[in-house]
C-alpha positions in Angstrom: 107.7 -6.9 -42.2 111.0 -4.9 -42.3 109.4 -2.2 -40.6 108.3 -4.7 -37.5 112.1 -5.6 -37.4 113.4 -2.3 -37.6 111.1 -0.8 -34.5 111.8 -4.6 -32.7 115.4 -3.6 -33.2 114.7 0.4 -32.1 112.8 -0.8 -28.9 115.9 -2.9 -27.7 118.0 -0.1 -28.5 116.3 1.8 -26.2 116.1 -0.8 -23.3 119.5 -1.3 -23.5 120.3 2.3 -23.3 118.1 2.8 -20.3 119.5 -0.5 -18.9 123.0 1.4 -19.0 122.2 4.8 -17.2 120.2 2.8 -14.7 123.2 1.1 -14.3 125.3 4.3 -14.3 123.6 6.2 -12.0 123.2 3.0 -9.0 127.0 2.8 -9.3 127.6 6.6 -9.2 125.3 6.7 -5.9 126.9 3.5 -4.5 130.8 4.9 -4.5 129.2 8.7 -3.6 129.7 10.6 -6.4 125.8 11.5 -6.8 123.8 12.6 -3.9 120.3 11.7 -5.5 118.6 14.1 -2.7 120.2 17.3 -4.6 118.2 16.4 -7.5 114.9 15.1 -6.0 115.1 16.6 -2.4 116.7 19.9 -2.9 114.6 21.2 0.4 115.4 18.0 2.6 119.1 18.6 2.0 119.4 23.0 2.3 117.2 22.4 5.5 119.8 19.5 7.1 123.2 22.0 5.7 121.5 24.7 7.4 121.2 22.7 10.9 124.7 21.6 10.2 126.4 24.8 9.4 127.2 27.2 11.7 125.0 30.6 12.6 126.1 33.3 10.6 126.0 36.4 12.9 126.5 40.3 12.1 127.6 42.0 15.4 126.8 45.6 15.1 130.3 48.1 15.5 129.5 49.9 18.5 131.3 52.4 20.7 133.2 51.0 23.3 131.3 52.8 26.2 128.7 50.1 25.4 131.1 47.5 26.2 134.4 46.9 26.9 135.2 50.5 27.7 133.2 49.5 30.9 136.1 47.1 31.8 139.1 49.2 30.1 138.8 52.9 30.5 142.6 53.9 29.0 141.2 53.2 25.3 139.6 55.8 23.1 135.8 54.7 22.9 136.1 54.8 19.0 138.4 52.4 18.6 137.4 48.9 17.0 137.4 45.9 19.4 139.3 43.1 17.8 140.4 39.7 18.9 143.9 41.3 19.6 142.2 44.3 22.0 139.9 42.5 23.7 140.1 43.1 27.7 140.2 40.2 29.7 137.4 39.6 31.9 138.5 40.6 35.6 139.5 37.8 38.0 138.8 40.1 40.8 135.4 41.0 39.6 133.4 38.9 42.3 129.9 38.0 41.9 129.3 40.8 38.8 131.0 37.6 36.5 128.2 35.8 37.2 126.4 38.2 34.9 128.9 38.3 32.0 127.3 36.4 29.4 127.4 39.2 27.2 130.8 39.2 27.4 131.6 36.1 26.3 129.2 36.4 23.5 131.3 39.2 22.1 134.3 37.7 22.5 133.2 34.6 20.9 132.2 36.3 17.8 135.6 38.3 18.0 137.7 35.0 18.2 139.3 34.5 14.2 141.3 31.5 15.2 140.5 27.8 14.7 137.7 26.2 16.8 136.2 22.8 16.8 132.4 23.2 15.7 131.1 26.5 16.4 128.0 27.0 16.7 127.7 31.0 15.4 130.5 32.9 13.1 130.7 36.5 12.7 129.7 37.7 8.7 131.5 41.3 7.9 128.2 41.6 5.2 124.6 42.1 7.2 122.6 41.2 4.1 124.2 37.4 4.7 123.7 37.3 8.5 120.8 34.9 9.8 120.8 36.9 13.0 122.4 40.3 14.3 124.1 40.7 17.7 124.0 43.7 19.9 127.0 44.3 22.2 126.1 46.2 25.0 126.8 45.1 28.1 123.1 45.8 29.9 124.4 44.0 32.9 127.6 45.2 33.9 126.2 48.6 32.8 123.8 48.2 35.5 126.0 47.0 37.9 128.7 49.6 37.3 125.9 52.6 36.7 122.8 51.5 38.5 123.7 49.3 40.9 122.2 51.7 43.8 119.1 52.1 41.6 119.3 55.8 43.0 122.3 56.5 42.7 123.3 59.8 40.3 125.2 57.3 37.6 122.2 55.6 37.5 121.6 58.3 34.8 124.4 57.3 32.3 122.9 53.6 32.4 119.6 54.9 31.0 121.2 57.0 28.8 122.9 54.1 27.1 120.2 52.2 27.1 118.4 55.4 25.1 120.9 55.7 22.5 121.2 51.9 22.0 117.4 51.9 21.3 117.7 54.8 18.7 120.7 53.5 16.9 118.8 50.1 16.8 115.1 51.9 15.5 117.3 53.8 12.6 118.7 50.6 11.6 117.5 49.2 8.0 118.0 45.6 9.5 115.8 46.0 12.7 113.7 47.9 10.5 113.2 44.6 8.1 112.7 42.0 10.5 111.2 44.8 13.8 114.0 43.6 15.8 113.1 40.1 15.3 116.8 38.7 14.6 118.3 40.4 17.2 119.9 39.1 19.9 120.4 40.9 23.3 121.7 39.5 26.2 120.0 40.7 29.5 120.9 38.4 32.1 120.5 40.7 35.2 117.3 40.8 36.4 117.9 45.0 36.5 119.8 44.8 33.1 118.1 47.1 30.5 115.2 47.9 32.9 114.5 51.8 31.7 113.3 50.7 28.6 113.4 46.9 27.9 109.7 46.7 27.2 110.5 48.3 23.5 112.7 45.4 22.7 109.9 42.6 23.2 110.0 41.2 19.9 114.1 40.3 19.6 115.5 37.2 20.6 116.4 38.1 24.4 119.5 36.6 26.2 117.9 34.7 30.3 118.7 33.7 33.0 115.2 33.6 33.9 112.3 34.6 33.5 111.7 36.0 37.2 111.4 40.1 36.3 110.0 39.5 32.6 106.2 40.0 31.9 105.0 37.1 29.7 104.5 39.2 26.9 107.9 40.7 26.7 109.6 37.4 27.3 109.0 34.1 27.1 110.6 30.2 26.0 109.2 30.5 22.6 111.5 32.9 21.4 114.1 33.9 24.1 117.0 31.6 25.0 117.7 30.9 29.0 121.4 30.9 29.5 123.9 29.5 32.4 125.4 32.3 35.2 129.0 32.2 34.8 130.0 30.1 37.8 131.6 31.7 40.5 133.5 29.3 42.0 136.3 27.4 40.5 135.8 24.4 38.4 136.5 21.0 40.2 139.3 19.6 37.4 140.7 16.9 39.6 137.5 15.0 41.7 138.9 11.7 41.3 138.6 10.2 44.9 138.5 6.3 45.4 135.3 6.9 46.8 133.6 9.9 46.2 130.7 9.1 47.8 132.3 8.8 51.5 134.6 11.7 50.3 131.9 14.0 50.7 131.1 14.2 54.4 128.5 17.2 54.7 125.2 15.8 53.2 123.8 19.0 52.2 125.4 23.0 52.1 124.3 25.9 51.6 125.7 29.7 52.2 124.4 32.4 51.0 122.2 35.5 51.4 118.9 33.9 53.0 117.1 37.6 53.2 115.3 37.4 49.7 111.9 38.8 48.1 109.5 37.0 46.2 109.6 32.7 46.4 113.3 33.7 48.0 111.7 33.9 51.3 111.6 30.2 51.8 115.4 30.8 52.0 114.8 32.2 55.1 112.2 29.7 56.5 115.0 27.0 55.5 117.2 28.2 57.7 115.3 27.2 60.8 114.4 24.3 59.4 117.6 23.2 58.8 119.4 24.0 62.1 120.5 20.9 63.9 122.0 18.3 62.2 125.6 17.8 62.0 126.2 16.8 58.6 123.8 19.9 56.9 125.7 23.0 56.3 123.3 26.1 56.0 125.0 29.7 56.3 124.0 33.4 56.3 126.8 35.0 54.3 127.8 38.2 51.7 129.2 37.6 48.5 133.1 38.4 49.4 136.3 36.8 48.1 136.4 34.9 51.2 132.8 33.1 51.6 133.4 32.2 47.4 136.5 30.6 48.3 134.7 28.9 51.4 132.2 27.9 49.1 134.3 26.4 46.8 135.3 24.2 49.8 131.9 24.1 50.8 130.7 22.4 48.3 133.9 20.2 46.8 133.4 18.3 50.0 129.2 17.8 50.1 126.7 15.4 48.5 124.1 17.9 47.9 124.3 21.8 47.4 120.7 23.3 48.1 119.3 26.0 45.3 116.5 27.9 46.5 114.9 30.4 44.7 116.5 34.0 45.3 114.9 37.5 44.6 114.0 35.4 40.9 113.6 31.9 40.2 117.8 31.2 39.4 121.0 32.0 40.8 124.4 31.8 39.9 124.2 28.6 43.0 122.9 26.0 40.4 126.0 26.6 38.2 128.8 26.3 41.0 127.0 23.5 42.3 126.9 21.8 39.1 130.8 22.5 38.0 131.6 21.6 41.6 130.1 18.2 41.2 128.0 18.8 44.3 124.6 17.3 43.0 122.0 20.6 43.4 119.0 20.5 45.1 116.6 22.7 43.4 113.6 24.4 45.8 112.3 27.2 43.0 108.7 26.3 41.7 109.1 28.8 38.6 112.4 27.8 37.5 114.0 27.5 33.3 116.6 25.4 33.1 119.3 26.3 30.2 119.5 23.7 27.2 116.8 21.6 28.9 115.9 20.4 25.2 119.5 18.7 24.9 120.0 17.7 29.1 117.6 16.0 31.1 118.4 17.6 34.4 117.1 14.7 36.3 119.6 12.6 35.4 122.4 14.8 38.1 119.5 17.5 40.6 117.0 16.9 42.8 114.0 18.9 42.9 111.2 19.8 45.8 108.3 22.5 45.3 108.7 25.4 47.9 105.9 23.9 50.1 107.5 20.4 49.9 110.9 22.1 51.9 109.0 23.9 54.0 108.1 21.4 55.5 110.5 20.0 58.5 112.4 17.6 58.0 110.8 16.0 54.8 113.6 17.2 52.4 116.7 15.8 54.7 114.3 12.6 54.6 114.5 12.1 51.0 118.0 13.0 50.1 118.7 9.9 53.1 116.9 7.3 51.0 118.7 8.1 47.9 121.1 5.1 47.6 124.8 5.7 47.4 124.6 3.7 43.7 122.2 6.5 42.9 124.1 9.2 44.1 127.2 8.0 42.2 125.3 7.7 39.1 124.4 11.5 39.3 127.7 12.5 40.6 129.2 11.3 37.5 126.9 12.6 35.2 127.6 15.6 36.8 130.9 15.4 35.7 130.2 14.5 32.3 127.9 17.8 31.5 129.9 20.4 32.9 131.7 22.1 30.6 128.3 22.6 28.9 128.7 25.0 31.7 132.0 26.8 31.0 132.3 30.1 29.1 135.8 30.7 27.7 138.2 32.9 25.8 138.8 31.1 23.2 135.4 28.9 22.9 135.7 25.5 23.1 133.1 22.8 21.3 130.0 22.6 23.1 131.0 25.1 26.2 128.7 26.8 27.0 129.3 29.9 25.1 128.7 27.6 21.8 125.6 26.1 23.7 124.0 29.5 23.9 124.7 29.7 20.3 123.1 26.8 19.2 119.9 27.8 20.8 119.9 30.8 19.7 120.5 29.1 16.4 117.7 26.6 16.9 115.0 30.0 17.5 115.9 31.3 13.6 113.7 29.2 12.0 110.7 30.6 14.5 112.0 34.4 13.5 111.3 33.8 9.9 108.1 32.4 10.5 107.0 35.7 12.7 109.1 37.8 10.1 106.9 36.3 7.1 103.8 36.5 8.2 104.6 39.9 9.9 104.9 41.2 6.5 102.0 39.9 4.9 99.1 40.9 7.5 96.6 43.5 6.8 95.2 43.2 10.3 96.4 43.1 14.0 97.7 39.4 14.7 95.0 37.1 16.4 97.4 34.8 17.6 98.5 38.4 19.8 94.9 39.4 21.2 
């Protein structure tokens, strides 16, 4: 009988102490002192940190005569690039800044100051980078080397492009991942073209995908990236009424002697000759047809994209930070950050056979109501600094846009980089 009361007594003792640390622990979670997931979901919560945080990005210490000693010649090419030394891009450098991605890449990664929300920071210790960055300047090599394609300097471009390759293949890190984790921009449709084919596997830097075969480079592991606009950003389109503001309906200039789906730029312009409020010009790239573009296209409705030599041009992007809603004729075309921007919310698109034929294109953008038109006009506005690559980055620019793709392809490296290592046989998935 004792014994009953003493294990009755024992029993309560022990409901009354789980009672407490129930107790304990709901209170502790309510006012945030425990984060239950730690202990239960450890995976759930490293996997949303890791979204959260930024990229952590090794850039490798090259020479300067793979990068920035192709804008400042006066330094000595074995001196360390630092936030402090950093050459400016040109503002006289015409239509080659359309190509300098890279550029801003490096500089990003170079910046040590504050910055709201970066997407990628640089790590002095490879063996804690998620990703490595190569900084040479493939496209401004080309067009300072190569641009001729036969001309003699043409020589020292594929000579770079030899050494880069052999410094990468002796590398422990390309080595451990086959290049897998590296990023290389290659924005130029010419940029890296002795010998890109060896670099198939790293994470390449687009604009398109116009000069790349499918199996060198492709949306599942390459990022598509912006041209740097051109043309002056709009900063002050605040009329009463925009849509009246904007007399021409639809401008173009440009070169309309192309190759590939670009010859519908020349089958445009007879299509498009008479009518008073369409704009469609034959001009060269000089400082005085960009500054009539900027005109050009401040005071338009539409600003026509059609497909040059590849499926892009640096067009889209002036159009877009000129608030001039683009008109996109280019049936091949990859659109940068299309998984955050839906870029039929602000464009318009037709197929190449669509605007070839007459008159069916000025047809449609008629019957496009003015309420429509606003609507796009100001989304427009609202998305373009997604568009804007800067010295120092700003949040969500589109330097830190760039990054967070490239971010968003990691967890698609380690799963190549994994089962890389483990197969005894060629990969099926690659046959």
């Amino acid at each position: 009988m004792e014994h009953r009361e003493i294990s009755k007594m024992f029993e309560k003792a022990i409901l009354s102490l789980i009672f407490l640390l129930l107790l304990v622990i709901t209170y502790s979670v309510f006012i945030g002192t425990v984060d239950i997931r730690s202990h239960f979901f450890p995976l759930l919560q490293s996997t949303a940190q890791s979204c959260s945080a930024p990229l952590r990005v090794y850039m490798y210490d090259l020479p300067r005569r793979f990068h920035v000693g192709m804008l400042d010649h006066s330094s000595p090419d074995g001196l360390p690039v630092t936030s402090e030394n950093l050459p400016r891009w040109p503002r006289s450098s015409g239509i080659k800044r359309q190509h300098s991605v890279e550029y801003w890449l490096m500089a990003s990664l170079l910046y040590d100051g504050e910055s709201e929300e970066r997407e990628a920071v640089r790590v002095s210790d490879p063996d804690t980078a998620q990703a490595f960055f190569v900084p040479f300047f493939s496209s401004l090599s080309f067009n300072t080397h190569g641009h001729n394609m036969t001309d003699p300097d043409t020589e020292f471009d594929r000579q770079l492009q030899i050494e880069i390759l052999e410094f990468l293949r002796n590398s422990k890190y390309w080595q451990k991942s086959g290049g897998r984790d590296h990023v290389i921009p290659m924005t130029h449709p010419n940029a890296f073209r002795f010998l890109r084919q060896q670099l198939n596997a790293s994470i390449l830097i687009v604009a398109d995908f116009g000069r790349y075969p499918r199996s060198m480079s492709n949306l599942s592991k390459d990022v598509v990236a912006p041209y740097v606009h051109v043309v002056e950003s709009f900063t002050d389109d605040n009329p009463p009424d925009p849509f009246v503001a904007r007399k021409t309906l639809l401008f173009f200039q440009g070169n309309t002697i192309r190759k590939d789906e670009g010859k519908v730029r020349a089958k445009l312009a007879k299509i498009l000759t008479g009518y008073d409020d369409v704009h469609y010009e034959r001009s060269a790239p000089t400082t005085k047809s960009i500054k009539e573009s900027t005109e050009g296209m401040r005071s338009s409705k539409f600003c026509l994209h059609p497909a040059g030599d590849t499926p892009s041009s640096c067009r889209l992007f002036d159009a877009i930070v000129s608030h001039c809603v683009p008109v996109i004729v280019s049936d091949r075309i990859e659109l940068p950050f299309e998984d955050e921007i839906d870029y039929s919310e602000f464009s318009v698109f037709f197929s190449i056979k669509e605007a070839g034929q007459p008159g069916y294109m000025i047809d449609q953008l008629r019957q496009i109501p003015k309420e429509r038109w606003i609507e796009m006009w100001q989304r427009l506005k609202s998305i373009s600094h997604y568009y804007e690559f800067q010295y120092p980055p700003k949040k969500e620019d589109a330097v830190n846009m760039v990054w967070r793709q490239v971010k968003n392809k990691i967890p698609g490296v380690q799963l190549a980089v994994h089962r890389h290592r483990r197969l005894k046989i060629p990969d099926w998935w690659s046959i």
